[in-house]
N, C-alpha and C positions, 0 to 999 in steps of 0.2 A: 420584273420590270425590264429585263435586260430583253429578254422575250418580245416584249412587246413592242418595245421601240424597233426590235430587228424587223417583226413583222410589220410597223408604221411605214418602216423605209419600205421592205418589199411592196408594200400595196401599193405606194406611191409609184413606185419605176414601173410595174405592171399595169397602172393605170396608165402611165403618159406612154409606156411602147403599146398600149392595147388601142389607146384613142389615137394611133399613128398608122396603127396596123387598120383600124376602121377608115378611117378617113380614106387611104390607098384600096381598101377590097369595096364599101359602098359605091365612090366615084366610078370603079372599073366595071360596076355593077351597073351605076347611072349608063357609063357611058354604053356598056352592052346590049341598054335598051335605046339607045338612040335620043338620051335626055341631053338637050345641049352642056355645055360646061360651063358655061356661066351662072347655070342653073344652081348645079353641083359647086359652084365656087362660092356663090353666094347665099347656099341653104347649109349643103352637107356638110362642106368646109367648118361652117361657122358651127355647126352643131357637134363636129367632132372634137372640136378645140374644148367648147363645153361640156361636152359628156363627163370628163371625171367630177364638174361640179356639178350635172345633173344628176346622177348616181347618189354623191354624195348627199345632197337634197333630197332625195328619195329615201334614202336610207336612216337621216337625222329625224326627219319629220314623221316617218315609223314607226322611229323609238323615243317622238316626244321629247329629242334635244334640240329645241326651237334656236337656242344662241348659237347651236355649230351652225344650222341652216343659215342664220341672217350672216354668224360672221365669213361662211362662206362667199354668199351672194356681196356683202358689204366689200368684205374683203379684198374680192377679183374686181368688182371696177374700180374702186382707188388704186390697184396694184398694174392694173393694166394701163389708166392712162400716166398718172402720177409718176411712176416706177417704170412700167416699160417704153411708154411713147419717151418719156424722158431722157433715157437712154437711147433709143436710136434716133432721136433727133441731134444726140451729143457725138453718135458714129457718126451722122453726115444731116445736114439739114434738109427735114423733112418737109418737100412742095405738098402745098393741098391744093385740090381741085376746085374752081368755083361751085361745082355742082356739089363738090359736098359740102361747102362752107355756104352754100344758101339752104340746101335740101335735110345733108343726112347728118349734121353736125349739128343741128336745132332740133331736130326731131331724135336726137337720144339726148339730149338736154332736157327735152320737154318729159322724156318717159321717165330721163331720173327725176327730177322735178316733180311728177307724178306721185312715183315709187316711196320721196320723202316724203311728201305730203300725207301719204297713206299710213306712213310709220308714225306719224307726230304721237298719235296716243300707244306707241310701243305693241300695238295690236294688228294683225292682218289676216283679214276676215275673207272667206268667200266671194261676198262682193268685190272687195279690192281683189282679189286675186284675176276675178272676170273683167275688172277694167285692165288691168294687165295686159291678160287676154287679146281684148280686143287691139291694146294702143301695137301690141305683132304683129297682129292681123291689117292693123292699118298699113305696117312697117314692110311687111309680106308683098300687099297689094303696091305698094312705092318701089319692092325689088323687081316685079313682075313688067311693071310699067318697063320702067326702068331697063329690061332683059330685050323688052319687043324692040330695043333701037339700036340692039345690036345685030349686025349682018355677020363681023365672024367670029368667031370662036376660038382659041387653042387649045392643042390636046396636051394636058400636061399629064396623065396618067397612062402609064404601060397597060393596055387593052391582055384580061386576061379573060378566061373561058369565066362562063355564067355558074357553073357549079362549083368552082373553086371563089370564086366573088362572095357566093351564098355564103359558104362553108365558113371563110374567115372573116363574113361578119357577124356572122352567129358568134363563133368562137370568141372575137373581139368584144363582142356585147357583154358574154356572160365570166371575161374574165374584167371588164370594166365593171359588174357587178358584185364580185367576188372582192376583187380588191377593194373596191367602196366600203364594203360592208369591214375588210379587216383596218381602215384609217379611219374609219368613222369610232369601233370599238379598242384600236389599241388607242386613237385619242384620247377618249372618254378615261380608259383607266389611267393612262400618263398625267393627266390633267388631275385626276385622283388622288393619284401619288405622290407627285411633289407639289401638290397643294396648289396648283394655278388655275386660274378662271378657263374653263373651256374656251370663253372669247377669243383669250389670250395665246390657249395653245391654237386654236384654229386658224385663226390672224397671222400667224408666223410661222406654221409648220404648215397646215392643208392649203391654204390658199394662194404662200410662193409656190410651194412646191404642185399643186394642182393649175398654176398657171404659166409652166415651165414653156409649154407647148405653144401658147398666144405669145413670149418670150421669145422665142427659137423662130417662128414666124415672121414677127415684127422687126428683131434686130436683123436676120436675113433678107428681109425685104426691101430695107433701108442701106442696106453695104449696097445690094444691087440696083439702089436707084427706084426698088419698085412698088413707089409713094403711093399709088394705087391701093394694091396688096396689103400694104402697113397698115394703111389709117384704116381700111377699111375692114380689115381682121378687128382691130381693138373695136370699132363702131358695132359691127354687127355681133361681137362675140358682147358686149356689155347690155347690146339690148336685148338679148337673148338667155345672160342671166339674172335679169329685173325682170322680166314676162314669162320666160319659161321654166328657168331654174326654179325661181322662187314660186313666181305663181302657178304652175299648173301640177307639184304635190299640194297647194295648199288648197287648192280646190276639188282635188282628190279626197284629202283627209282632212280638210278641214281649217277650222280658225287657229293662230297659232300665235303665241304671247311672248316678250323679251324685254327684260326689263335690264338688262347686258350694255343697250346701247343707248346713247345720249344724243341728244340736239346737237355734240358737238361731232360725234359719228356721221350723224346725216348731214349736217355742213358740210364736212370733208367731202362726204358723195357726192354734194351736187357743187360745190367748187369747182372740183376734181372736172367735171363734164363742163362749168360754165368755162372755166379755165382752157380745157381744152377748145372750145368754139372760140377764145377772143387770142389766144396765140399764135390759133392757123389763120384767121382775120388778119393779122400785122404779115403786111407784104405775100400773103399766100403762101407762108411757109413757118415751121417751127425753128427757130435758129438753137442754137447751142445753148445760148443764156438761158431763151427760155427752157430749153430741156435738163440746165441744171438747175434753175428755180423751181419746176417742178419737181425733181430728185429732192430737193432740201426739201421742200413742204411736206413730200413721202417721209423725210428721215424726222422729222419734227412730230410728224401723226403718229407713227409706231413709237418714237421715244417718251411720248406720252402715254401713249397703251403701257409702257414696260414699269413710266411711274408713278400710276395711278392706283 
């Protein structure tokens, strides 16, 4: 047991310096082919933030542990708005843009909205995973727009050679895979051993600690003023794990069942998003209250997880 937990923590730190180490070697890579940065800011970025939950999704869904996958997916967007927007709105009050409070704040509402709807019967099938899919693809074609009305660009990454880019995104890839695979199975047996619902250990070991990264992001982004940056980390990284975390292993391998989570789970989810769209509404910004009301609503859903 002791083994394993040791090994849970390793996987964990090796995931979030491996998804930090990617995120610096792709970009230098984007940027060595001459891919703007906004590109890289709004694709790669948001992709590396998720990588240790897209691993982990690949990996659960493998091995036919459907509850780690959902309470993964479930897990990191109530964790990201509820808990971490809540938090750097409490470091400094977080402005939102009109463009996102008309644009990108209704359209991940709609895709969680979606996301729940598809769960009502605790099943998610192929099909739903292709609507997924597409509602990305629509989200993709919104960043794209979106990129063409920008004239400049900043270079926020140190420009290194294309064969060392290569080399330590490879490397980063396959140690995000390696570590996936050891928090996916020392979970499983922990959850074993001292008799607790997978949900449960997933919910509070993989999911903060798999969401360290969107964390460390957001509250830096907000000391610095760079409300941009913040909202738009939590935005893009939540719609990215309802359509691609979740959907596109389960359209790989298939339909996949969980009887783990309740009506009152998926509530939370799409609260969680409605909530955030009607706080940045009130005067175009998130004040403190509200980022401690959402803090309590976080501490109320987990203290129900622990007494149920």
């Amino acid at each position: 047991m002791i083994l394993n937990t040791f090994l849970f923590i390793i996987g964990l730190i090796l995931i979030i310096i491996s998804s930090d180490l990617f995120v610096a070697s792709a970009s230098n890579l984007a940027t060595s082919f001459k891919v703007p940065k906004m590109v890289i800011a709004l694709t790669i970025a948001s992709f590396c933030t998720c990588a240790p939950e897209l691993a982990i999704s690949f990996n659960s869904i493998s091995s036919n542990n459907y509850d780690l996958t959902l309470a993964n997916v479930i897990g990191s967007c109530i964790v990201n708005i509820l808990l971490i927007v809540g938090c750097a709105s409490i470091i400094k009050p977080v402005k939102v843009t009109r463009v996102t409070i008309v644009k990108e704040l209704p359209l991940l509402t709609a895709i969680t909205g979606t996301f729940c709807l598809l769960f009502l019967d605790n099943e998610l099938s192929r099909n739903d995973a292709i609507v997924l899919i597409i509602l990305f693809i629509i989200f993709c074609i919104y960043l794209y727009r979106t990129i063409k009305r920008f004239h400049k660009i900043e270079e926020d990454y140190k420009k290194i050679s294309k064969i060392k880019s290569i080399i330590l995104t490879i490397i980063s890839l396959i140690i995000i895979v390696i570590s996936s695979e050891m928090i996916v199975n020392s979970a499983l047996y922990l959850s074993e051993k001292i008799n607790i619902e997978t949900k449960i250990i997933s919910m509070f070991l993989i999911v903060i600690g798999t969401s360290l990264p969107e964390l460390m992001i957001t509250l830096t982004s907000a000391k610095k003023g760079e409300f941009d940056m913040a909202i738009g980390n939590i935005i893009g990284t939540n719609i990215f794990n309802v359509c691609i975390v979740l959907g596109l292993p389960i359209l790989i391998y298939g339909n996949i069942q969980s009887y783990a989570f309740n009506y009152l789970d998926l509530f939370i989810v799409f609260v969680s998003a409605l909530m955030f769209y009607f706080v940045s509404c009130s005067e175009k910004a998130i004040s403190r209250i509200e980022g401690i009301i959402m803090i309590l609503l976080f501490i109320c859903y987990y203290y129900y997880l622990i007494i149920i």
